[in-house]
Structures are given as structure tokens and as C-alpha cells.
C-alpha positions in Angstrom: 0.0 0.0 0.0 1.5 3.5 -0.5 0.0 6.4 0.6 2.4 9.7 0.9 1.0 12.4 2.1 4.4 14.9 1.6 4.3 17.7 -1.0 4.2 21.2 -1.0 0.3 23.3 -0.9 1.8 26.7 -2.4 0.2 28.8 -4.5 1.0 29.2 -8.2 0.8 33.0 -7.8 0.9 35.4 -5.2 2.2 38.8 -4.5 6.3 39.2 -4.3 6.5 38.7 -1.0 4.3 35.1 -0.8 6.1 31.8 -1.4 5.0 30.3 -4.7 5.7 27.4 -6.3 8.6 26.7 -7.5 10.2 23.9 -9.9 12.1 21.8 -7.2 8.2 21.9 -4.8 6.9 20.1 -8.3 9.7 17.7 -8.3 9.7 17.0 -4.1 5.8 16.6 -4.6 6.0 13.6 -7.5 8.9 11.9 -6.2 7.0 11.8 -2.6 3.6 11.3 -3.9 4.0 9.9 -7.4 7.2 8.1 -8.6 8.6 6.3 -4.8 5.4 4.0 -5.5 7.4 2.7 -8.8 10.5 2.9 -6.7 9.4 0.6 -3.7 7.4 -1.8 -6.1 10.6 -2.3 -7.9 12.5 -2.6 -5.0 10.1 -5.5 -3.9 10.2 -6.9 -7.0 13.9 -6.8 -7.4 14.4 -8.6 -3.4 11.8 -11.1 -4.8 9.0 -10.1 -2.0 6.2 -10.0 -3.7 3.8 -13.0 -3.7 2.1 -14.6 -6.5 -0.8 -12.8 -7.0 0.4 -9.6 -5.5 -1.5 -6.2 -4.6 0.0 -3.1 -4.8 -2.6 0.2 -4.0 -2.3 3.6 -4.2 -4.3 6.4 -2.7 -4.8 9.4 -5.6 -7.2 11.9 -5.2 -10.0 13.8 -7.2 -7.2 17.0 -7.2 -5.6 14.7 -9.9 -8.4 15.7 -12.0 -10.1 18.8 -10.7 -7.6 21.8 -9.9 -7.9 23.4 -5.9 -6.2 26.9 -5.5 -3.0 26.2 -3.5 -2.9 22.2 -4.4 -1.1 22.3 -8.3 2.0 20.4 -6.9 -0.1 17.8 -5.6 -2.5 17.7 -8.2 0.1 16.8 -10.7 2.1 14.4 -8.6 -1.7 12.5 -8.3 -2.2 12.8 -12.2 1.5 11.3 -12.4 0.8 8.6 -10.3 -2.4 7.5 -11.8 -0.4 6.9 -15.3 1.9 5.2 -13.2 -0.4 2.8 -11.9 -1.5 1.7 -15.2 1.6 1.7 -16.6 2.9 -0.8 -14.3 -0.7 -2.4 -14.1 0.0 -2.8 -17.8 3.6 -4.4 -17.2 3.5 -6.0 -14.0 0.2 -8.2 -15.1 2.4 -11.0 -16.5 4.3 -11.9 -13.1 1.1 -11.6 -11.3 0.8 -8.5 -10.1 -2.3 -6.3 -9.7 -1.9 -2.6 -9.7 -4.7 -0.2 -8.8 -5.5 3.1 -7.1 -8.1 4.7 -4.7 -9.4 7.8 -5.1 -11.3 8.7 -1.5 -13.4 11.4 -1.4 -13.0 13.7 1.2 -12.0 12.2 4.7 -11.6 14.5 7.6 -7.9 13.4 8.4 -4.5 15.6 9.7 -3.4 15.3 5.9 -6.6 17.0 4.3 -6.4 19.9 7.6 -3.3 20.8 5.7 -4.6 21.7 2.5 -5.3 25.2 1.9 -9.0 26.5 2.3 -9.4 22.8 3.5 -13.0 24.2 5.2 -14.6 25.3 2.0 -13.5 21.9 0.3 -15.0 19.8 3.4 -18.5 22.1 3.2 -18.2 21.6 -1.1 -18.0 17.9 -0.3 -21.0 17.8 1.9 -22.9 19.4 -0.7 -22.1 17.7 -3.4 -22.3 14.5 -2.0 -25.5 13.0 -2.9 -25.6 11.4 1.2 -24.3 14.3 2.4 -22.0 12.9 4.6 -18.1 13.0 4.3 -16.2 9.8 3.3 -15.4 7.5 6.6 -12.1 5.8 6.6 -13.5 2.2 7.2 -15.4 3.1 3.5 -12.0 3.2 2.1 -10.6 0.2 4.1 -13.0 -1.9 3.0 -12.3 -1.3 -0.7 -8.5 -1.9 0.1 -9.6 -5.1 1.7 -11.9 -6.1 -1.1 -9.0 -5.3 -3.9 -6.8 -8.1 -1.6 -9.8 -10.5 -1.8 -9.6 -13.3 -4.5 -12.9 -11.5 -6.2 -10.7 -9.2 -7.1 -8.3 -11.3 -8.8 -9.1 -9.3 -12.4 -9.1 -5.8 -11.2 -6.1 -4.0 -12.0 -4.6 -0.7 -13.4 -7.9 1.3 -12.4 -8.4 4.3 -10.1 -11.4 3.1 -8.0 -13.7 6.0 -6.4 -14.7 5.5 -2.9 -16.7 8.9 -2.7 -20.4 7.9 -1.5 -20.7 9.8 -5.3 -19.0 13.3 -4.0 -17.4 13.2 -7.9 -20.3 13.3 -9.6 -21.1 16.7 -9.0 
């Protein structure tokens, strides 16, 4: 399972004296968030760790697809690692491994507190979501736990949405 939640929340313009983002918060952001998950599967691969018919998930978010003020470095380190994941999906499917992510919708954790204007996105949520209610982690524990089930045995190199239908508004 890899779930990174290290980038940088800057804004892509601001007034001289605000920190914006810069090249090297981009590159921090996708190595963190985005290209480590090829890195650690291939280290697992490569020390022969893996079992059979092995899982590997990743956590993405809707920001991969849907731009937030403050969150570009993150968005694009999520977009990144969604190609990723079917990429290796794609490659890893003939020695048995499944590759997939999860893309929660908005869970009230210390990670989404950090985000920028994180109180207008949690009230945005709530209205959007057709059961107005915010995503609970055991929703998005039981779809990890499903995609390690045997039932799941022909899902891979998909980003699965666990949003109680938040991202269809």
C-alpha cells in the first residue's frame, strides 16, 4: 500500500512577497507522492518479496483531476501517479501483479487539515455528495480489503472511487 501524504500546498501566484511554487516543490511533490510508489514496487520486485498474485494500491485523489487553488504540486504528482499505476498495471500483469488506485473522497484526516481553504472543500463535499455525509475511513478500508480478496483477482490498473458519489457533481 503506498499512501504519501508529503508535497508542498503553495500557490501558483501570489504577490512578491508570498512563497509560490517553484520547480524543485513540483519535483519534491512527485517523487513523494508519485514516482517512490514505482520505486518501492521495484525494490520489492527486485528482493523477490512479492507473492504470487500480489497487490500493490495507491491512494490518488479527485485534485488529480479537478484543480484546488494552492494544491497544483499535488494535483500533478496524483495525475502522475495515476499513469503510473497503469503503466505498471500494464507491465506488472504477466508476473502476477495487480496494480490499482483509490481515489477517497474527502475524509476529515490531519493530511486534508493541511490543504489550503481545507474548510470550504469539506463544506463543497458535503454538498455535493448525494448522502451528504463526508467519506469515513472504514469506507476506504473496505475497498483496500476487497482489492486483496480473491474476487478481485481481475481488477487492475484502475483508479477506483470511494466517494459515496462526492465526484459526480
Amino acid at each position: 500500500m503506498h499512501s504519501i501524504a508529503k508535497g508542498n500546498l503553495k500557490p501558483m501566484y501570489g504577490n512578491e512577497s508570498d512563497e509560490v511554487l517553484k520547480t524543485q516543490d513540483f519535483t519534491l511533490t512527485i517523487e513523494a507522492m508519485a514516482t517512490s510508489a514505482y520505486d518501492w514496487t521495484q525494490s520489492l520486485m527486485q528482493n523477490e518479496l512479492f507473492a504470487e498474485d500480489a497487490r500493490v494500491v495507491a491512494f490518488t485523489s479527485e485534485g488529480s483531476s479537478k484543480p484546488w487553488p494552492g494544491y497544483g504540486a499535488v494535483s500533478a504528482a496524483k495525475a502522475a501517479l495515476e499513469a503510473m499505476v497503469r503503466s505498471m498495471a500494464l507491465e506488472f500483469a504477466p508476473i502476477g501483479i495487480k496494480v490499482n488506485c483509490v481515489q477517497a473522497g474527502v475524509v476529515d484526516t490531519r493530511s486534508f487539515r493541511m490543504i489550503p481553504n481545507h474548510e470550504h472543500l469539506k463544506k463543497q463535499a458535503l454538498k455535493r455528495n448525494p448522502n451528504q455525509r463526508l467519506t469515513q475511513p472504514s469506507y476506504v478500508a473496505d475497498v483496500v480489503y476487497l482489492l486483496t480478496r480473491d474476487e478481485a483477482k481481475w481488477i487492475t490498473g484502475t483508479v477506483i472511487k470511494v466517494d459515496g458519489g462526492e465526484s459526480l457533481r
